[in-house]
C-alpha positions in Angstrom: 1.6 42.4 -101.6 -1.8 43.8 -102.9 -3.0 47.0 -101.8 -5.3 46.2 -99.0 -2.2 44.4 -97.1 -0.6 47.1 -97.2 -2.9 49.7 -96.2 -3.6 47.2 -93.0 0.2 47.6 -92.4 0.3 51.3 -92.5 -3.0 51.3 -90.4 -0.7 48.9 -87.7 2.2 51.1 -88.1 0.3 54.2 -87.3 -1.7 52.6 -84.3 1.3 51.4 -82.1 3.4 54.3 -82.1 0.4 56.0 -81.4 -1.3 53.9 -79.0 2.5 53.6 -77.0 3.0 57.2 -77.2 -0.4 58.0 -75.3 0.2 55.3 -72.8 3.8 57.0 -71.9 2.2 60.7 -71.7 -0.3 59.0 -69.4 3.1 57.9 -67.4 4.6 61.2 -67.7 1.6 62.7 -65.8 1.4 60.0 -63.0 5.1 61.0 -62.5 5.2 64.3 -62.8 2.2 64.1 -60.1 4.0 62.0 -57.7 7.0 64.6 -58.3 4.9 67.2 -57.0 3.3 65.4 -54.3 7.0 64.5 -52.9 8.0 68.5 -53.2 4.7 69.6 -51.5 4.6 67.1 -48.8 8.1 67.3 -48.1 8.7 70.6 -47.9 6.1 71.0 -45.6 7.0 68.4 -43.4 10.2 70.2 -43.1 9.1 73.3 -42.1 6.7 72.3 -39.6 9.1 70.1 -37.9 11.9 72.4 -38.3 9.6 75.6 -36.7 7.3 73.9 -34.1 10.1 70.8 -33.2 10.7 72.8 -29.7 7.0 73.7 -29.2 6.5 70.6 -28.9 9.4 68.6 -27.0 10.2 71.9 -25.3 13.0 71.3 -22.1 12.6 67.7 -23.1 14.5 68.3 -25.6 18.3 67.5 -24.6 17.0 63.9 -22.9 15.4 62.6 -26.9 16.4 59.4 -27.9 18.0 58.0 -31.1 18.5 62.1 -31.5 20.6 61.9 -35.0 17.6 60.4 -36.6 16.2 64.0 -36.7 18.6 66.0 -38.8 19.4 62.6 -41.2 15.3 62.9 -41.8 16.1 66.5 -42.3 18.8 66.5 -44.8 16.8 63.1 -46.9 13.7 65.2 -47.3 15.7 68.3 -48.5 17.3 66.3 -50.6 14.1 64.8 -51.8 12.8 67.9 -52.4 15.6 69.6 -54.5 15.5 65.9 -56.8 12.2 66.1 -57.1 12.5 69.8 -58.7 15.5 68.5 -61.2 13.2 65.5 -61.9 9.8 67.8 -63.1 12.5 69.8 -65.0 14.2 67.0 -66.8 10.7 65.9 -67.6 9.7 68.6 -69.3 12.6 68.9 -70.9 12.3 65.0 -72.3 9.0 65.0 -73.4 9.4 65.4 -76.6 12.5 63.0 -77.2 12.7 60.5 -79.6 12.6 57.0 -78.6 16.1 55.7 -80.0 15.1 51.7 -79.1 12.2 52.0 -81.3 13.5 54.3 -84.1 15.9 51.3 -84.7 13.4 49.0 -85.8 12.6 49.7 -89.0 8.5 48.9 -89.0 7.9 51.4 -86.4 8.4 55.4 -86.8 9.8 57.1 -84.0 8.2 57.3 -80.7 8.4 60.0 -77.9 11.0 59.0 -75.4 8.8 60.9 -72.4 9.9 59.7 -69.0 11.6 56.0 -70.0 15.4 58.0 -70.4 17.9 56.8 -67.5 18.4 60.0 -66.4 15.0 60.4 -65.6 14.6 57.6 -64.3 17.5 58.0 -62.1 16.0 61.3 -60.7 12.3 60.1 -60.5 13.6 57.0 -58.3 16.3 59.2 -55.9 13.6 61.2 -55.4 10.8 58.3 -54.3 13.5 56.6 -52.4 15.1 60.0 -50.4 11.2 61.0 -49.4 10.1 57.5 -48.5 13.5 57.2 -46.4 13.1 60.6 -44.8 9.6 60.2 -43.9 10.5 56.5 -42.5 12.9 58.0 -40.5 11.1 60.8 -38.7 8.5 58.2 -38.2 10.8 56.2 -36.2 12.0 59.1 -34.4 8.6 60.4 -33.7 7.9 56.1 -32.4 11.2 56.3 -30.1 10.3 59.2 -28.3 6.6 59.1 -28.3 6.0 59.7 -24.6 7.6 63.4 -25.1 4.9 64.4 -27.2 2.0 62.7 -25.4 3.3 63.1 -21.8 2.1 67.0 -20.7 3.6 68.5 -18.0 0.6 69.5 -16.1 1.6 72.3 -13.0 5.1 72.0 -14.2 8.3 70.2 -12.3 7.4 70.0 -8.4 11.4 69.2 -7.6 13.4 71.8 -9.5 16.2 72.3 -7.2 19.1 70.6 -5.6 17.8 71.1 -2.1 13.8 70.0 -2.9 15.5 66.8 -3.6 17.8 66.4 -0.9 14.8 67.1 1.6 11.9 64.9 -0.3 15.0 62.2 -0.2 15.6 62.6 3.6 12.3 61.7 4.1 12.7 58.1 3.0 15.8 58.0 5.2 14.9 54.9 8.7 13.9 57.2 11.7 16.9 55.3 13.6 19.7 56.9 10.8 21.4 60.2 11.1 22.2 62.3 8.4 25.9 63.2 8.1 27.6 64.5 4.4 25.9 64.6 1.4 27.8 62.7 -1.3 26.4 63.6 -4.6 23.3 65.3 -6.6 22.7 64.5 -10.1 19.9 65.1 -12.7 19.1 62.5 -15.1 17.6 60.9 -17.8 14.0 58.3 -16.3 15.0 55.4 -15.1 13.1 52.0 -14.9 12.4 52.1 -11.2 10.0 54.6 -11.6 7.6 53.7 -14.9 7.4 56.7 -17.1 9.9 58.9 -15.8 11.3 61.5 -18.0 13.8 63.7 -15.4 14.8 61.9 -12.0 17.1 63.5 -9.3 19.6 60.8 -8.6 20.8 61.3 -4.6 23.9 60.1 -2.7 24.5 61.0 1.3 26.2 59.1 4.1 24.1 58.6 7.1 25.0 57.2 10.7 22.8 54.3 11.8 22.4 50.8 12.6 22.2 48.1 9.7 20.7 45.4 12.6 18.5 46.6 15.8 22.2 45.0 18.1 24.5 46.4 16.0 26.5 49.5 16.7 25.8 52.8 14.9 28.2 52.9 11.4 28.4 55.2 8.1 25.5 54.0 5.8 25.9 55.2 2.4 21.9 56.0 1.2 21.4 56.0 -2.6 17.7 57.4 -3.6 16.0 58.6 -7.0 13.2 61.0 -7.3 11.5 62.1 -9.9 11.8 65.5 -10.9 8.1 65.6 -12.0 5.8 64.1 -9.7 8.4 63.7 -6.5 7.9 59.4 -6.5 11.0 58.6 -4.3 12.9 55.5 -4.7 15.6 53.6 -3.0 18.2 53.3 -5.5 20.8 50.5 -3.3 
């Protein structure tokens, strides 16, 4: 082999290693920035849903639905958060590892390792997988119960007691019945007889009246359902 074939192998030998260890620095930073992104954006997600969570849902908050997706979101992004720390350390402390796949071949000195180890690796994707999953499952939560964040309660409740919705109730009662016992009062959950209802009063009474104009007067047993908020009354029987 004369002496310029050789030089052009040294010059070869010197310009991969090189040109593979800039290339894996290059994907050490992009990383390392995602890392960071995931710790940042996490953590603050956390706290401002932890803090402001009851601001914003306030007496709703008992009547939420798919409910358990909340702390799971919770607990994902925490631990998001904590293996995105472990991940920028492990970086860091990786950086300067040898590349043991290349160092076998004997053409090619020894690269730096950087962020291809496993254990890395491991840690880089937990963390990209626990923040995408805890993000995707607040989103859904937020999606479920969209219409307690949108849906203001202007003036507050107008039927906040027992008795408010006995009365508003009576009033949808035929002229012809009497009222005799009241059976049962129950607040709710909205119910599909009355579109975008949040808190309904659910009503049961027995009244004395006439199911035809011949008949005589017999117990009638009246269902209703009002809506705590804007005092819509429906027959629920």
């Amino acid at each position: 082999m004369c002496d310029s074939d050789k030089k052009e192998g040294n010059v070869q030998n010197d310009i991969l290693p090189s040109q593979l260890f800039q290339a894996r620095m290059k994907s050490h930073d992009v990383i390392q920035e995602h890392l960071k992104q995931i710790i940042t954006v996490g953590s603050a997600t956390l706290v401002l849903t932890v803090s402001f969570l009851k601001d914003i849902i306030g007496a709703k908050g008992s009547f939420v639905a798919w409910g358990f997706l909340l702390p799971f979101s919770w607990v994902i992004l925490g631990i998001g958060i904590l293996v995105g720390v472990i991940g920028i350390s492990l970086l860091v402390n990786n950086l300067d590892k040898a590349d043991t796949e290349l160092g076998r071949d004997r053409k090619y000195p020894k690269a730096f390792a950087v962020s291809s180890t496993l254990i890395v690796r491991m840690f880089v994707l937990i963390g990209i997988w626990a923040f995408g999953l805890g993000m995707l499952s607040l989103g859904v939560f937020g999606a479920r119960n969209y219409h307690l964040f949108l849906e203001k309660e202007i003036g507050g409740y107008r039927i906040i007691s027992e008795t408010q919705a006995v009365e508003t109730a009576k009033k949808q009662m035929p002229s012809s019945d009497m009222f005799v016992h009241l059976t049962s009062v129950k607040l709710l959950n909205g119910s599909p007889k009355i579109p975008g209802s949040m808190l309904i009063w659910h009503i049961q009474f027995i009244t004395q009246g006439k199911t035809t104009d011949t008949s005589p007067l017999q117990p009638i047993i009246r269902d209703f359902i009002v809506d705590a908020f804007t005092g819509e009354t429906k027959a629920d029987n």
